[in-house]
Backbone and ligand atoms as CSV (ligand in chain L), in Angstrom:
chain,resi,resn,atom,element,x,y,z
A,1,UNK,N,N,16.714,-10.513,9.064
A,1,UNK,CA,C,15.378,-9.948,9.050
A,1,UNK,C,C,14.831,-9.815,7.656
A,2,UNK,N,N,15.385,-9.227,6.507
A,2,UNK,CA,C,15.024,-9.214,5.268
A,2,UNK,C,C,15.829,-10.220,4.318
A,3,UNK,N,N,14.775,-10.981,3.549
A,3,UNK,CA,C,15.606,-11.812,2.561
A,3,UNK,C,C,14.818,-11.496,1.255
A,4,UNK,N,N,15.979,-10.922,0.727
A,4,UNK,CA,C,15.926,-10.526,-0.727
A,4,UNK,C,C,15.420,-11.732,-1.732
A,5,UNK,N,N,15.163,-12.787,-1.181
A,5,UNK,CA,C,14.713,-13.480,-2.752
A,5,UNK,C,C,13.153,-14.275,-1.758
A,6,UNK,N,N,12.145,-14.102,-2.700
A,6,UNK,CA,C,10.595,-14.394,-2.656
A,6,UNK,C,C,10.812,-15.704,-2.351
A,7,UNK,N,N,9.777,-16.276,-1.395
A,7,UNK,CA,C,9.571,-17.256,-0.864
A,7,UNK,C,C,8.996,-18.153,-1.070
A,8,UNK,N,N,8.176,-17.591,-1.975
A,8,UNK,CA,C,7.428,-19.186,-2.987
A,8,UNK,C,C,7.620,-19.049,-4.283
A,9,UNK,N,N,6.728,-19.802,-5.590
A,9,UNK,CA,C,6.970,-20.232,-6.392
A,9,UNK,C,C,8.734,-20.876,-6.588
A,10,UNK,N,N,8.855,-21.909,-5.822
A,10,UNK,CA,C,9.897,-22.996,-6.169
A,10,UNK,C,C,10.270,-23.098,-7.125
A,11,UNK,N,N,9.850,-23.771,-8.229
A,11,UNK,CA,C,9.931,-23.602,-9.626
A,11,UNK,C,C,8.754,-23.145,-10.417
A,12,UNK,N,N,9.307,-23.434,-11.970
A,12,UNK,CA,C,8.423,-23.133,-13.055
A,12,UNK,C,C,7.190,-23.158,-12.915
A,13,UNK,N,N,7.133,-24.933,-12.785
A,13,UNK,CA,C,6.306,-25.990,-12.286
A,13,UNK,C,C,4.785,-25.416,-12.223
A,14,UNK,N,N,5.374,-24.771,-10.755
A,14,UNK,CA,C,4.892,-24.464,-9.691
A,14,UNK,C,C,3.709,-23.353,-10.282
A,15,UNK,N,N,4.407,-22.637,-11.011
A,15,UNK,CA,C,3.911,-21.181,-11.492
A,15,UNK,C,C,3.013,-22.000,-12.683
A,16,UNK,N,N,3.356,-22.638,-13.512
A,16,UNK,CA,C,2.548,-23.310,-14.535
A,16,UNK,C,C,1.344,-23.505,-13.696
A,17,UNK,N,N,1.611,-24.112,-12.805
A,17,UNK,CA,C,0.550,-25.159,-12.363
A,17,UNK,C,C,-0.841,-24.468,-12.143
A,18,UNK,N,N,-0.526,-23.421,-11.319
A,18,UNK,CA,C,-0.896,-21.745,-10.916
A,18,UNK,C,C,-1.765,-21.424,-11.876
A,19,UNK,N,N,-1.016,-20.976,-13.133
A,19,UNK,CA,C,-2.006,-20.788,-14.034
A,19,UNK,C,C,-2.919,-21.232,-14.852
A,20,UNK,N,N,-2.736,-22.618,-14.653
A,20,UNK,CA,C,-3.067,-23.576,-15.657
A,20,UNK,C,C,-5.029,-23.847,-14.409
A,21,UNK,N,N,-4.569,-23.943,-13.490
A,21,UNK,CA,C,-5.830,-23.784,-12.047
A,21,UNK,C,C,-6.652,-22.605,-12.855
A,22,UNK,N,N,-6.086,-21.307,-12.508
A,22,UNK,CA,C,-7.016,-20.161,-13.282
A,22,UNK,C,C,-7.032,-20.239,-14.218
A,23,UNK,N,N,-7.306,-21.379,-15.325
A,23,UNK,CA,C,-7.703,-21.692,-16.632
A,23,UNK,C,C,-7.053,-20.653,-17.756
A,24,UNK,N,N,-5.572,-19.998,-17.323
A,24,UNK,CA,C,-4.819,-19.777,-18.580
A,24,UNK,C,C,-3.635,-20.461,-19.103
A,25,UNK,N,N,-3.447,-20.264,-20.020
A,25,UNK,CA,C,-2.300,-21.123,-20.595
A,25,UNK,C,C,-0.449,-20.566,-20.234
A,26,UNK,N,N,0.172,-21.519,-20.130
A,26,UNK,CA,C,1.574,-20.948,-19.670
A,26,UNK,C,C,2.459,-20.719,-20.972
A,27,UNK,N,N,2.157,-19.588,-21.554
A,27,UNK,CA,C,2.796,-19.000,-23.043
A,27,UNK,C,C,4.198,-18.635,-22.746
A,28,UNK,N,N,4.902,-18.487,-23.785
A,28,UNK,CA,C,6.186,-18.274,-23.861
A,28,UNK,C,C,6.570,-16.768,-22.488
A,29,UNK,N,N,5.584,-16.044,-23.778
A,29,UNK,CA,C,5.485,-14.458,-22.551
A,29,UNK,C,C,5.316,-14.647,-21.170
A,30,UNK,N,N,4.251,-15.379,-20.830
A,30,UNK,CA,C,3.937,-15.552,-19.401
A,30,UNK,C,C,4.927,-15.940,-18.643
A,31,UNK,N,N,5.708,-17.126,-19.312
A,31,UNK,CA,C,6.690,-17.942,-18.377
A,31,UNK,C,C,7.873,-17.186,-18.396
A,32,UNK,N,N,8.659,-16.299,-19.678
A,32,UNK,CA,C,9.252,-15.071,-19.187
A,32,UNK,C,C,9.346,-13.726,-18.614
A,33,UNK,N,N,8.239,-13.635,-17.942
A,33,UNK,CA,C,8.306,-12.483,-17.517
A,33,UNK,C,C,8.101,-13.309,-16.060
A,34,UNK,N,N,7.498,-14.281,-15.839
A,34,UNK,CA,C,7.501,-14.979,-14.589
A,34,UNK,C,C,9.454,-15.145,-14.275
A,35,UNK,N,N,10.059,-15.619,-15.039
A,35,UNK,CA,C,11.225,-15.871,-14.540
A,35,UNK,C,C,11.885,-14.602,-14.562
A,36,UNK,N,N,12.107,-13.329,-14.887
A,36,UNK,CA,C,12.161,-12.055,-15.017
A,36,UNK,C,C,11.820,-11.802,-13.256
A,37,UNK,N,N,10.519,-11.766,-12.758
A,37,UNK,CA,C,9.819,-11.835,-11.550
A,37,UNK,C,C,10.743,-12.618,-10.545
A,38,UNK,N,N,11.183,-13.435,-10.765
A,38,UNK,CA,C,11.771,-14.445,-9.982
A,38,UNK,C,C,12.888,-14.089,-9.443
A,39,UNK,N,N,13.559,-13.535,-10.335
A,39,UNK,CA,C,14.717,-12.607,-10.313
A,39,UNK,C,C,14.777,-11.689,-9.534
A,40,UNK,N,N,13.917,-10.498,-10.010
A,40,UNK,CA,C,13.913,-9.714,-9.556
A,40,UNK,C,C,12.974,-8.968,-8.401
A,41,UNK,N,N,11.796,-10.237,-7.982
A,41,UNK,CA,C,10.757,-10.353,-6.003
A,41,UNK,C,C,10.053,-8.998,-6.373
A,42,UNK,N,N,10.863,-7.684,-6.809
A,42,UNK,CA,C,9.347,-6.844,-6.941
A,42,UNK,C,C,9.892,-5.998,-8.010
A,43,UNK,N,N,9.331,-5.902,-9.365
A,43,UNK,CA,C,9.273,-5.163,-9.827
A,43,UNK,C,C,8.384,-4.294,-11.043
A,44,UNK,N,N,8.488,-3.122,-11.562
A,44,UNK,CA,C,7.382,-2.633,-12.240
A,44,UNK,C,C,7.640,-2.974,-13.777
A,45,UNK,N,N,6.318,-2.413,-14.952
A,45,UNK,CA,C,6.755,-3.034,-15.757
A,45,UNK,C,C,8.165,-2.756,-16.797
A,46,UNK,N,N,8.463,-1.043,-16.384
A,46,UNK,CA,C,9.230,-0.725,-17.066
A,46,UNK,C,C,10.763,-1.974,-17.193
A,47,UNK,N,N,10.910,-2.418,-15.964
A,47,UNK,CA,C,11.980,-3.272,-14.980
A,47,UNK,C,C,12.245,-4.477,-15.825
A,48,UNK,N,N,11.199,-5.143,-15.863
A,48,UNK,CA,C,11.016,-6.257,-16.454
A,48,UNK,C,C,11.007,-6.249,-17.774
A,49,UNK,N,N,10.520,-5.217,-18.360
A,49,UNK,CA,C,10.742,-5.282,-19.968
A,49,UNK,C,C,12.207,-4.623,-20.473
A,50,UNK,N,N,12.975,-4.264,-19.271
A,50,UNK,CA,C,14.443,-3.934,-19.641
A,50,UNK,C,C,14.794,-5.297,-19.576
A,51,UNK,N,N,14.800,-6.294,-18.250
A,51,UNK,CA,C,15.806,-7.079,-18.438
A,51,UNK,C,C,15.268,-8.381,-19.600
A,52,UNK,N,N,14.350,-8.117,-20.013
A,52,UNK,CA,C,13.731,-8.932,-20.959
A,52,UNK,C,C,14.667,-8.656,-22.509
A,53,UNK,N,N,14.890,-7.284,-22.640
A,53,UNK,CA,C,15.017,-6.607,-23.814
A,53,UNK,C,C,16.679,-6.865,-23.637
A,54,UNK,N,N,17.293,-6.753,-22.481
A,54,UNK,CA,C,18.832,-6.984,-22.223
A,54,UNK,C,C,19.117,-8.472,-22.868
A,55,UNK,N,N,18.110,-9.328,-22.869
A,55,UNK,CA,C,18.573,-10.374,-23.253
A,55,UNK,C,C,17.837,-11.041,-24.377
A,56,UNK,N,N,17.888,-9.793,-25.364
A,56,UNK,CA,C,17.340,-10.195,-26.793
A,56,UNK,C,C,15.682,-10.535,-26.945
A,57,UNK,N,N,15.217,-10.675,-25.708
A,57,UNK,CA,C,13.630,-10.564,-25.978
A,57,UNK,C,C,13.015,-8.757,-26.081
A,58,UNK,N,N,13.351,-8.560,-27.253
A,58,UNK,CA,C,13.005,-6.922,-27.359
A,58,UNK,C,C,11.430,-7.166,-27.609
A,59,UNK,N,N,11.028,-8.023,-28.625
A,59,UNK,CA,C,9.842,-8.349,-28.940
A,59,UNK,C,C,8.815,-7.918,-27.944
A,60,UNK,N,N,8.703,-8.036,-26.541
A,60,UNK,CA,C,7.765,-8.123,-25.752
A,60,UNK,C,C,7.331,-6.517,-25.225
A,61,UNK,N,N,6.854,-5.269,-25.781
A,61,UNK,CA,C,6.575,-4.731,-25.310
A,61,UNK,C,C,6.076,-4.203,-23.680
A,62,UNK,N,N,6.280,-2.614,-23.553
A,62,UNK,CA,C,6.041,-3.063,-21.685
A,62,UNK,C,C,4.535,-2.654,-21.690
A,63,UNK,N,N,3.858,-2.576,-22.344
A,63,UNK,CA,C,2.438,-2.531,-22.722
A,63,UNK,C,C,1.627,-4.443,-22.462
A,64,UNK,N,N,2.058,-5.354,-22.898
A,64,UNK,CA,C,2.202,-6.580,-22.604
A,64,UNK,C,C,2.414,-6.879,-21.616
A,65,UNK,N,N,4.125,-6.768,-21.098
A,65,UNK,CA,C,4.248,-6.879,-19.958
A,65,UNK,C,C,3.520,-6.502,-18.597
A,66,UNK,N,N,3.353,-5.306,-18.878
A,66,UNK,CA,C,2.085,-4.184,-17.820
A,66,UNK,C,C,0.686,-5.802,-17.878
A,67,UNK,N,N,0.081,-5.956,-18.714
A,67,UNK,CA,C,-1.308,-6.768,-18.674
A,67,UNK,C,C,-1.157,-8.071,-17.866
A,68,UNK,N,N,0.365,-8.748,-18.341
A,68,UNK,CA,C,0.912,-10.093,-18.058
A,68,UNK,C,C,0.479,-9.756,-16.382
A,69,UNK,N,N,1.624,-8.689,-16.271
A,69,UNK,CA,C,1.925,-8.122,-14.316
A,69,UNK,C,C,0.173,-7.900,-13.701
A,70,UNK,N,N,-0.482,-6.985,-14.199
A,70,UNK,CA,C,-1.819,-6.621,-13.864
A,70,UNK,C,C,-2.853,-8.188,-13.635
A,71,UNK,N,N,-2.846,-8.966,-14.776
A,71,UNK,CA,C,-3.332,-10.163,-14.845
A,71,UNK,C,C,-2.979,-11.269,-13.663
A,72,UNK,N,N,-1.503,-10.967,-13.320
A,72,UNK,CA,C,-0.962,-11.939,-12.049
A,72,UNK,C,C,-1.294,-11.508,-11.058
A,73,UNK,N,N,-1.350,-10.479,-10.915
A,73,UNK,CA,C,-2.166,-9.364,-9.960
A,73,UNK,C,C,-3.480,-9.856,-9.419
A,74,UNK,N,N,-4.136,-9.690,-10.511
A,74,UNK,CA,C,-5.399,-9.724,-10.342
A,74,UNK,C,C,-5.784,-11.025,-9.850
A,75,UNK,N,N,-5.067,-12.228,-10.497
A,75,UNK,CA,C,-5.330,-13.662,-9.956
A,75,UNK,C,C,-4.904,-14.104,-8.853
A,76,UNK,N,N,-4.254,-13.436,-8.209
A,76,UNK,CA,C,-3.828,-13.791,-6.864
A,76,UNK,C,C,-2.246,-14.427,-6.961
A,77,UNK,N,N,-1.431,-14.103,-8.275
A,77,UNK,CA,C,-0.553,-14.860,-7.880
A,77,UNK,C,C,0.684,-14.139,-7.826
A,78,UNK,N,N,0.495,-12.892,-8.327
A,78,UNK,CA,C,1.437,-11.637,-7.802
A,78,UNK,C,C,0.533,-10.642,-6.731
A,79,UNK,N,N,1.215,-9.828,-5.698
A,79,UNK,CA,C,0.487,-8.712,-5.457
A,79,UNK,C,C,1.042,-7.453,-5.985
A,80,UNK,N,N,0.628,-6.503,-5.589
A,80,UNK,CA,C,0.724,-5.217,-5.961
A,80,UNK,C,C,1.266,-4.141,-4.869
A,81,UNK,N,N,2.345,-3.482,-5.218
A,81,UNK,CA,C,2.734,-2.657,-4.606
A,81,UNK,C,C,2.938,-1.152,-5.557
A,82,UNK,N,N,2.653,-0.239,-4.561
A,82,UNK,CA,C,2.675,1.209,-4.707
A,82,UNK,C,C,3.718,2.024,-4.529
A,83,UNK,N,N,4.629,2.671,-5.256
A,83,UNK,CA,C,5.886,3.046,-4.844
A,83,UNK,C,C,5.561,4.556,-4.178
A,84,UNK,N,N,6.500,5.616,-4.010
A,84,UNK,CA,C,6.140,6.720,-3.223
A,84,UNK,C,C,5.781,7.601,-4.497
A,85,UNK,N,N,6.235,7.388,-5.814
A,85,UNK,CA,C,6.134,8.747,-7.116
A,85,UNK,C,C,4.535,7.828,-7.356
A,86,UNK,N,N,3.990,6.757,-7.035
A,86,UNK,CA,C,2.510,6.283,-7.425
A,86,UNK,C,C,2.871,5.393,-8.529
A,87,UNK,N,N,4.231,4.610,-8.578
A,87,UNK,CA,C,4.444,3.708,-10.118
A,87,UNK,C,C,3.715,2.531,-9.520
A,88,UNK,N,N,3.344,2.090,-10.543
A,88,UNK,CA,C,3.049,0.101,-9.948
A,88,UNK,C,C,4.301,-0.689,-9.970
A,89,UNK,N,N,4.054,-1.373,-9.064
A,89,UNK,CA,C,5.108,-2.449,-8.562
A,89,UNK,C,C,4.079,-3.496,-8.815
A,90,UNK,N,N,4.777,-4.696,-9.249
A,90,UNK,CA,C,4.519,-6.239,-8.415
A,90,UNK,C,C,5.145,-6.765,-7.906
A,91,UNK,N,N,4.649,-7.933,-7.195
A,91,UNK,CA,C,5.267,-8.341,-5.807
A,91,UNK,C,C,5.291,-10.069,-5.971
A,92,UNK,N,N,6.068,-10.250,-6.327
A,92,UNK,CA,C,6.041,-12.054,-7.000
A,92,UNK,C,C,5.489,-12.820,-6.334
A,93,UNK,N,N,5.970,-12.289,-4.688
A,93,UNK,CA,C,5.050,-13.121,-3.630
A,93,UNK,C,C,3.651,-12.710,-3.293
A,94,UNK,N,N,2.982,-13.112,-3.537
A,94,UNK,CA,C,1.417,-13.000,-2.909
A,94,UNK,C,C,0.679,-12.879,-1.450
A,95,UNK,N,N,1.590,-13.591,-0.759
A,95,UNK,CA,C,1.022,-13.420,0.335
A,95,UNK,C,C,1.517,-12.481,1.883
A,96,UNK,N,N,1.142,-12.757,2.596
A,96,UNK,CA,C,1.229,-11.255,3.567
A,96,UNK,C,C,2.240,-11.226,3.588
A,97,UNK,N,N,3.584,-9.893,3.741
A,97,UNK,CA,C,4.462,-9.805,4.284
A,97,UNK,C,C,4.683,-8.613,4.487
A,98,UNK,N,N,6.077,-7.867,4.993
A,98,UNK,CA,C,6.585,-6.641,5.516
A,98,UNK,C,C,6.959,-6.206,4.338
A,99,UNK,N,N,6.796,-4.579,3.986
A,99,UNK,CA,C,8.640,-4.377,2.915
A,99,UNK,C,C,9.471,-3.447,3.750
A,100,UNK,N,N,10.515,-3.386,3.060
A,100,UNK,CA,C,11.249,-2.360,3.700
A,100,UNK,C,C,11.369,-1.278,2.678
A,101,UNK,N,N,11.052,-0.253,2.272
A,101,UNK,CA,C,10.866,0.261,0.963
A,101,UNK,C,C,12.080,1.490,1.006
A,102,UNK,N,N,12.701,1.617,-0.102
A,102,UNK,CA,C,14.023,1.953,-0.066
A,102,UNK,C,C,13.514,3.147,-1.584
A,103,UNK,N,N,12.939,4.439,-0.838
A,103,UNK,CA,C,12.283,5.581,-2.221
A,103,UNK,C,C,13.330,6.025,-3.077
A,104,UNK,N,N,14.876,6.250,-2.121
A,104,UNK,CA,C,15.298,7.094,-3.318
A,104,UNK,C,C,16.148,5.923,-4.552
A,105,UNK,N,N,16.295,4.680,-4.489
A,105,UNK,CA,C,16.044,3.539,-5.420
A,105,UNK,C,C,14.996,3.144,-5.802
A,106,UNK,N,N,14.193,2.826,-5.140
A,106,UNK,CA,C,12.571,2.217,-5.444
A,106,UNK,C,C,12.822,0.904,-5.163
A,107,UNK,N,N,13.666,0.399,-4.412
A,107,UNK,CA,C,13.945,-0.780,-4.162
A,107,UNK,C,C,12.925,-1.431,-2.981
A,108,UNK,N,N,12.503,-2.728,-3.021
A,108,UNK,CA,C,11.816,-3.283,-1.498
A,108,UNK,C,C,12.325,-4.598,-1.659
A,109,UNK,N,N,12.428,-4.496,-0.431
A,109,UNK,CA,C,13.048,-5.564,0.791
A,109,UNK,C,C,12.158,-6.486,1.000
A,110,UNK,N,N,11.588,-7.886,0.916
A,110,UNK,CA,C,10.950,-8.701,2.167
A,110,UNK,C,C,11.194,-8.354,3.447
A,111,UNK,N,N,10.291,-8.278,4.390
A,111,UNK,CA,C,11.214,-8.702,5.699
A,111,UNK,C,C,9.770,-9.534,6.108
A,112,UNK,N,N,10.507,-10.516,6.722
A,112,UNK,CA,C,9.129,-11.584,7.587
A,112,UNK,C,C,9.313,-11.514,8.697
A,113,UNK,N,N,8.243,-11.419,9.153
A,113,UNK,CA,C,7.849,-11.169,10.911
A,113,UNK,C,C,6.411,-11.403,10.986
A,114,UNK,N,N,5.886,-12.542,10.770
A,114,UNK,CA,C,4.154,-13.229,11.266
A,114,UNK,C,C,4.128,-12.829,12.697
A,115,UNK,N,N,4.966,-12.359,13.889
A,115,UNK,CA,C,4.112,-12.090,14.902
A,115,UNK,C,C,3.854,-10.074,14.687
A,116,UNK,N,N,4.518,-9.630,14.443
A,116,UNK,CA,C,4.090,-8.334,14.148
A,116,UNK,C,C,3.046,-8.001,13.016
A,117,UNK,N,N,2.829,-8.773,11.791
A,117,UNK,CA,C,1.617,-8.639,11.002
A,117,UNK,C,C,0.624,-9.455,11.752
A,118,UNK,N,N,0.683,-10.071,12.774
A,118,UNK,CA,C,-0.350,-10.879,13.213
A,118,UNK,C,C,-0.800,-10.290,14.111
A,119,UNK,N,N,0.250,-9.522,14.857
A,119,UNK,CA,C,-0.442,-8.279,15.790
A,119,UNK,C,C,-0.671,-6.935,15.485
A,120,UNK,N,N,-0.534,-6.661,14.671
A,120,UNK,CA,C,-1.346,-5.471,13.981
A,120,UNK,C,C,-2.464,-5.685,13.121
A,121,UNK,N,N,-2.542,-7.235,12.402
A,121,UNK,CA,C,-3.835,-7.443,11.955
A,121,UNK,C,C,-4.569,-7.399,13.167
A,122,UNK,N,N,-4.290,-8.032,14.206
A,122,UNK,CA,C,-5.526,-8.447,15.231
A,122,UNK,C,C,-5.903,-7.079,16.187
A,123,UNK,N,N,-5.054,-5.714,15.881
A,123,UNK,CA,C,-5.167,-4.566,16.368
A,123,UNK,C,C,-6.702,-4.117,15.427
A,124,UNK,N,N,-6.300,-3.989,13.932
A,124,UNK,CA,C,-6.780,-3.124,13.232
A,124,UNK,C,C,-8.104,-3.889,12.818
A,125,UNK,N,N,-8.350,-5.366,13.570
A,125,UNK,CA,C,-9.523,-5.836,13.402
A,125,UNK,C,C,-10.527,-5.763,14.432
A,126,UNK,N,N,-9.838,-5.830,15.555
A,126,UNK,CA,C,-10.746,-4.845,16.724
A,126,UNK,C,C,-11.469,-4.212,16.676
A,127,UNK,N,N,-10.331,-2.891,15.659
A,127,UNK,CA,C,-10.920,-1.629,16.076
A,127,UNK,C,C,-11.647,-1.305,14.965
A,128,UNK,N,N,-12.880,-0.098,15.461
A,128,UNK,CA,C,-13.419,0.015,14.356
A,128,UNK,C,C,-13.500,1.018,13.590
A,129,UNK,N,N,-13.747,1.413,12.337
A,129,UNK,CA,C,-13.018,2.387,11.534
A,129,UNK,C,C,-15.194,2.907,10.823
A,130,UNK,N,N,-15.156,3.484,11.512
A,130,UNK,CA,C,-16.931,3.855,11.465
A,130,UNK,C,C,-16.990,3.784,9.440
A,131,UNK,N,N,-18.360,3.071,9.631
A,131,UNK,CA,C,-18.538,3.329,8.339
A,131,UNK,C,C,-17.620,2.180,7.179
A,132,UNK,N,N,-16.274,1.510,7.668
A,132,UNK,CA,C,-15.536,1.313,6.807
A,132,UNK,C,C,-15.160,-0.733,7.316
A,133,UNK,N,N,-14.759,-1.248,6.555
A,133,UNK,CA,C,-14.390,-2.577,7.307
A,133,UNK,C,C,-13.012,-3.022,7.033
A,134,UNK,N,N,-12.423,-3.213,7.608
A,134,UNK,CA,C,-10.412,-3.673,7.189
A,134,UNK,C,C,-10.761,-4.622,5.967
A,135,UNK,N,N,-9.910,-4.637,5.351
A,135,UNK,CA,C,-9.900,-6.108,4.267
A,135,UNK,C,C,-8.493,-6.881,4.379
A,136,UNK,N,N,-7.468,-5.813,4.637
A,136,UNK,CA,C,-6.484,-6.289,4.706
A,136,UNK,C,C,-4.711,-5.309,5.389
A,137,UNK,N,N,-4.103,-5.451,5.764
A,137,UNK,CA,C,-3.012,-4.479,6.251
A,137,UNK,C,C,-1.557,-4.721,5.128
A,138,UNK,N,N,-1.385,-3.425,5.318
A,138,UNK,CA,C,-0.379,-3.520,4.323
A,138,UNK,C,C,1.147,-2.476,4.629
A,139,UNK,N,N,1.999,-3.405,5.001
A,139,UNK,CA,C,2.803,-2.452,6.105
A,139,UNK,C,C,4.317,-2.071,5.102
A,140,UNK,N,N,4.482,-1.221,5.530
A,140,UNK,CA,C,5.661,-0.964,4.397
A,140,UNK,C,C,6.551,0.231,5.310
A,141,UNK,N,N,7.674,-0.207,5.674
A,141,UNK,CA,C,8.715,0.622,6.088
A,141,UNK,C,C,9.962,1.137,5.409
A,142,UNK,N,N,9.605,2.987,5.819
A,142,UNK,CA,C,10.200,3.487,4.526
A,142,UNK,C,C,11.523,3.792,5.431
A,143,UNK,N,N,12.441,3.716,4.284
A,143,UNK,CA,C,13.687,3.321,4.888
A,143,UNK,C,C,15.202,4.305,3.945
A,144,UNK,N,N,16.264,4.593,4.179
A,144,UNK,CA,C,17.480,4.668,3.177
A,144,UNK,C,C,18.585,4.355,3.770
A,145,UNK,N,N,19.495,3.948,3.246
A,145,UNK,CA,C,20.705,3.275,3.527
A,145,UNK,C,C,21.426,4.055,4.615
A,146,UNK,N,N,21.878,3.680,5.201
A,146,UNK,CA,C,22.662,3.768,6.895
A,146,UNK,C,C,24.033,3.930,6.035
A,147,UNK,N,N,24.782,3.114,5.589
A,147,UNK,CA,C,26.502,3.110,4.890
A,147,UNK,C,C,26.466,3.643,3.696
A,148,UNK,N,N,27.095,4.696,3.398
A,148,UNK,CA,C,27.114,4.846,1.918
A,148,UNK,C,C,27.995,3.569,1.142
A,149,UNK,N,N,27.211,3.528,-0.085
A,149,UNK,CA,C,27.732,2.292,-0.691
A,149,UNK,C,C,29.249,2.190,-1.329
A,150,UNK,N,N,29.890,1.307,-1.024
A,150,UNK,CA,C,31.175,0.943,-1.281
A,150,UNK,C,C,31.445,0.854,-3.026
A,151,UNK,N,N,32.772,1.777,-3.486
A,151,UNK,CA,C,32.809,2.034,-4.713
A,151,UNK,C,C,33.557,0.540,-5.529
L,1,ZN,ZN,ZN,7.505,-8.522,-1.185
């Protein structure tokens, strides 16, 4: 049901290509914090500018990083997720899916299921919310570990 690693961007390539469409350039920064992302399917900026800094890219502030994440955001090629304390997350994958959101880590899960987002989109487009219009559903199941973890 949940698979821990993001479902698109294949390669580099791919992500170049991406940006190079929204008329920015694929800079050193960009393409590491993209592979940072890749790694790690959702995370905020503090996250990414650790494992950046773990491996000798200290250089890159998470002030940077934060704009890089916000900027992918904004272009459609990361989304955005909201944790339960209100941190920003990104979400490497862009397009619709489930999480399974795990608060007292801050961890999220993929999980894919197109007939349950397809039937709750087609619920919440029905119906009508006076005054207001859906744009989009955004489902997130909050969750904590069943086994305590093995030492
Ligand atoms: Zn996700």
């Amino acid at each position: 049901m949940s698979s821990p690693q993001p479902h698109t961007w294949e390669d580099a390539e791919a992500f170049k290509k991406a940006l190079k469409d929204k008329g920015l350039k694929a800079t050193r920064q960009r393409v590491a914090v993209h592979e940072v992302m890749m790694e790690l399917g959702h995370a905020s900026a503090d996250q990414v500018c650790e494992t950046l800094a773990s491996r000798g890219s200290s250089k890159v502030t998470t002030a940077s990083v934060y704009n890089i994440l916000a900027q992918m955001a904004f272009l459609g090629i990361y989304s955005h997720r909201f944790s339960i304390g209100g941190k920003m997350y990104f979400d490497v994958d862009p397009t619709c899916h489930l999480h399974l959101y795990e608060p007292l880590s801050g961890q999220y899960f993929d999980v894919q299921d197109e007939e349950l987002v397809e039937y709750i989109e087609t619920r919440c487009k029905r119906r009508r919310f006076k005054g207001y219009k859906v744009d989009a559903v955004d489902i997130q199941i909050i969750c904590h570990q069943s086994q305590p973890k093995k030492k």
